[in-house]
C-alpha positions as a LaTeX table, in Angstrom:
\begin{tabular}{lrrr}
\hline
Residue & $x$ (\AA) & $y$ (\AA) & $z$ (\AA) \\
\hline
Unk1 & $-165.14$ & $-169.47$ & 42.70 \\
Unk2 & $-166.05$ & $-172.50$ & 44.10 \\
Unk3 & $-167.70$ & $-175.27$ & 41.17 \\
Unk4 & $-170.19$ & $-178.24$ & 41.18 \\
Unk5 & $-169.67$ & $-180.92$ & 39.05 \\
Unk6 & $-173.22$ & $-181.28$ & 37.27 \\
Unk7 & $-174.21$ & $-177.64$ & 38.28 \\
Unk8 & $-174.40$ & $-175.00$ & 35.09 \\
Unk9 & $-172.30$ & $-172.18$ & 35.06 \\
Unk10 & $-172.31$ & $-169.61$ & 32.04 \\
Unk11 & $-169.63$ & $-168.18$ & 29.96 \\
Unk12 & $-169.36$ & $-164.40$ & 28.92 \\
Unk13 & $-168.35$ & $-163.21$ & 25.90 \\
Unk14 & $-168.89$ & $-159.94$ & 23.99 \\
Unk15 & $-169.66$ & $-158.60$ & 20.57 \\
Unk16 & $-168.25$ & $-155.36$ & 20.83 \\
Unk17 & $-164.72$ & $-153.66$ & 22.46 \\
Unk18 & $-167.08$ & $-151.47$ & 24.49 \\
Unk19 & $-168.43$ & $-154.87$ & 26.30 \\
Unk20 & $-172.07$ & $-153.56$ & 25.81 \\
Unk21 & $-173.18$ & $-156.61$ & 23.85 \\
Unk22 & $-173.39$ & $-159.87$ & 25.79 \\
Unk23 & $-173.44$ & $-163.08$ & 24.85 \\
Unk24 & $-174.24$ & $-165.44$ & 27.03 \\
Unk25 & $-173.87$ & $-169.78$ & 26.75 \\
Unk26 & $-174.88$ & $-172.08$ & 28.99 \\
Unk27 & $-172.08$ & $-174.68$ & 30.19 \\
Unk28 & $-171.80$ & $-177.61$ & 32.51 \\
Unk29 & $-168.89$ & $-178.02$ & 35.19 \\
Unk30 & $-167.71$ & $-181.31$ & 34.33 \\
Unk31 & $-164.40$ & $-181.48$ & 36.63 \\
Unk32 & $-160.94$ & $-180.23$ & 36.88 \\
Unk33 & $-158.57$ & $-181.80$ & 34.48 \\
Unk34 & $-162.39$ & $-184.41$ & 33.20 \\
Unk35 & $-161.62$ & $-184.57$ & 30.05 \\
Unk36 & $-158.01$ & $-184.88$ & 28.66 \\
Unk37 & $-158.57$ & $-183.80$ & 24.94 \\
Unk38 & $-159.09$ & $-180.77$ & 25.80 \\
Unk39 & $-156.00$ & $-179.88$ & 27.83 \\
Unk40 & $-153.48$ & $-177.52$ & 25.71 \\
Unk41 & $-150.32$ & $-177.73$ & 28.15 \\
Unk42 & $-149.40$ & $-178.98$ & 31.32 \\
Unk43 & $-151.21$ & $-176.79$ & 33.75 \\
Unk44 & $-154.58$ & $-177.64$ & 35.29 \\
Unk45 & $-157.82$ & $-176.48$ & 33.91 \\
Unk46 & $-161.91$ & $-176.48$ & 34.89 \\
Unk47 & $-163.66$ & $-178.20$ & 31.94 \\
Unk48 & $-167.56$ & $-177.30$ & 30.84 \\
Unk49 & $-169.60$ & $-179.07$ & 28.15 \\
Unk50 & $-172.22$ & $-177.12$ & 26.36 \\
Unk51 & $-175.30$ & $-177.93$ & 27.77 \\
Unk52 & $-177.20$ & $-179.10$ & 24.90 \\
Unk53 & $-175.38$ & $-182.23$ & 24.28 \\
Unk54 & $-174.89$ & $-182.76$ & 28.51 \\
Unk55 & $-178.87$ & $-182.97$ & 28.43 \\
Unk56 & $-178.64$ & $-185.00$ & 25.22 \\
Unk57 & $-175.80$ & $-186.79$ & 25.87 \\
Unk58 & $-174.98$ & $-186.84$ & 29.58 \\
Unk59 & $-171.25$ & $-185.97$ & 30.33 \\
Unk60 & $-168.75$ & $-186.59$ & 27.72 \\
Unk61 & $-166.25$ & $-188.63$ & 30.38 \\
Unk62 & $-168.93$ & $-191.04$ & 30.54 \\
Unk63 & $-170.33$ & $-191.16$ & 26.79 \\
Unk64 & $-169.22$ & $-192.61$ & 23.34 \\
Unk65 & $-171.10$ & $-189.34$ & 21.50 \\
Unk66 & $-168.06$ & $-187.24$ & 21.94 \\
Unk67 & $-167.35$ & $-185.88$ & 18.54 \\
Unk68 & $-170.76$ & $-184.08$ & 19.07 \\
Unk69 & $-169.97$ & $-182.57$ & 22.80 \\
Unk70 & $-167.89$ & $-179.45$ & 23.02 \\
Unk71 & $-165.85$ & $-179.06$ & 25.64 \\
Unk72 & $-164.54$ & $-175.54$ & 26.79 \\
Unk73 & $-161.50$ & $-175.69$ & 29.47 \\
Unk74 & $-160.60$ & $-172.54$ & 31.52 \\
Unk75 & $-157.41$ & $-172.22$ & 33.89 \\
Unk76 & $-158.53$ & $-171.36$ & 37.21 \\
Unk77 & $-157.89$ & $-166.95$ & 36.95 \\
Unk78 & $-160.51$ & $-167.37$ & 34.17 \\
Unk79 & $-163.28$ & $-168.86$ & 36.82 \\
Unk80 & $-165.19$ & $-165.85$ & 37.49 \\
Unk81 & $-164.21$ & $-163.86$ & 34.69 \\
Unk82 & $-164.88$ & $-165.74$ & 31.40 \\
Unk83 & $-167.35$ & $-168.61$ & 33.65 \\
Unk84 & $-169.81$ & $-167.28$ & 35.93 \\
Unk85 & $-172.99$ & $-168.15$ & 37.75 \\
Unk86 & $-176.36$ & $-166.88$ & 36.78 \\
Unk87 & $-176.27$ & $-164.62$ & 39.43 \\
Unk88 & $-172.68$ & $-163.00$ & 38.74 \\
Unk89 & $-173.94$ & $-163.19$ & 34.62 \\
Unk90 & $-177.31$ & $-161.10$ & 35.82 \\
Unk91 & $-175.15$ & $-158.23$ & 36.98 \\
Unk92 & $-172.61$ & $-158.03$ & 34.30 \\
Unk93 & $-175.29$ & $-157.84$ & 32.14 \\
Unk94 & $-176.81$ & $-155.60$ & 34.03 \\
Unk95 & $-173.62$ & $-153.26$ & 33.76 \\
Unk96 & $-173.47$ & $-154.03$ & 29.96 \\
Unk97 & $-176.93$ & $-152.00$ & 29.84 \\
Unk98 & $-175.77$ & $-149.30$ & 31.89 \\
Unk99 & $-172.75$ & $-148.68$ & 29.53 \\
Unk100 & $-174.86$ & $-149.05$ & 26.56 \\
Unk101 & $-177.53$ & $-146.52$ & 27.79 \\
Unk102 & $-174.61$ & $-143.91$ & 28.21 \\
Unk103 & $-172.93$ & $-144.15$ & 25.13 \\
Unk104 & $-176.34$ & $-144.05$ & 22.96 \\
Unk105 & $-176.73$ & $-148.07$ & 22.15 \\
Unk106 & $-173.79$ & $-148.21$ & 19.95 \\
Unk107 & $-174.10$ & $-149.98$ & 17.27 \\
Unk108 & $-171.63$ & $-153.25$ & 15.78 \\
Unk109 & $-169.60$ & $-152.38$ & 13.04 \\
Unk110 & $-167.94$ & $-154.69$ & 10.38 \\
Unk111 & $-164.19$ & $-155.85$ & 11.73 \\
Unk112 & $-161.54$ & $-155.31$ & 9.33 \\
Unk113 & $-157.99$ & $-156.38$ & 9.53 \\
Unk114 & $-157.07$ & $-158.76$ & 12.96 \\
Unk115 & $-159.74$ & $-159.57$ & 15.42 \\
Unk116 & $-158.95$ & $-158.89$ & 19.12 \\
Unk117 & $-159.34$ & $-161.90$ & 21.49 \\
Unk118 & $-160.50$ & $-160.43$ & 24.83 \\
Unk119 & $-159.82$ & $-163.03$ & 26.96 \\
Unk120 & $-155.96$ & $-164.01$ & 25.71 \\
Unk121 & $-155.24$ & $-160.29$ & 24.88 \\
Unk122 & $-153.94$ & $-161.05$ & 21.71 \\
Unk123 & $-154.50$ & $-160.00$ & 17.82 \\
Unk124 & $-155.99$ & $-163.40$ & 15.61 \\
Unk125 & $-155.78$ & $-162.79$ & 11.61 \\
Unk126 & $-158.85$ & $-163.34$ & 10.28 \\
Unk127 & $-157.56$ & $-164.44$ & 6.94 \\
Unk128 & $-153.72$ & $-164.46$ & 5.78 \\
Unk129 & $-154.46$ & $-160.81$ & 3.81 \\
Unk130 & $-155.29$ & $-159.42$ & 6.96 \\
Unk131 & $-152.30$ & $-159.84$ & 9.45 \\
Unk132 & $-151.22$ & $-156.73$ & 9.18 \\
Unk133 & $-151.41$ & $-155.70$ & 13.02 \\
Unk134 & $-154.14$ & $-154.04$ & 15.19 \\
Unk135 & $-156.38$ & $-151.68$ & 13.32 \\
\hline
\end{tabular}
């Protein structure tokens, strides 16, 4: 996926294990490697600021209003996965209604126990009472 600093880009997410529910957020591509608070580990990653506070703001590597501006960073297998363009977000959602049309428009239930993280693939406790392992 090729990126343009300044251009928005849009990251996926879902409500549901099913991936019938989209959510969709608005992000700008503000470089590889832009900001460094946001870097976890050594490797390189593509950084995006929400796009409220880059139209607010401008881009956090060039203003002092930082505690306000998120910044979401994404290693480079992630770009076209977890970050797409409008066009690639129009036709997962598209698929999203598909699915949901076959299955009856399922309907979100209340998560008990650990909460599965789709993009690291791993169980997160919601509270300490509740590590007790995938439901």
């Amino acid at each position: 996926m090729k990126l343009e600093i300044g251009r928005t880009y849009y990251i996926l997410t879902y409500a549901d294990s099913d991936f019938t529910m989209p959510g969709v957020e608005p992000v700008v591509y503000i470089g590889k490697n832009a900001y460094m608070r946001c870097l976890e580990d050594d490797r390189d990653t593509h950084q995006f600021q929400d796009a409220t506070t880059y139209v607010r703001f401008g881009p956090v590597t060039g203003t002092s209003e930082t505690e306000f501006c998120r910044v979401e960073a994404f290693a480079e297998e992630e770009l076209g996965v977890s970050v797409m363009s409008l066009e690639a977000i129009a036709e997962a959602i598209a698929k999203s209604l598909v699915k949901a049309e076959k299955l009856g428009e399922p309907v979100l239930s209340v998560s008990r126990g650990k909460w599965f993280t789709a993009s690291t693939k791993t169980w997160v406790p919601i509270s300490a009472e509740d590590n007790v392992g995938p439901p």
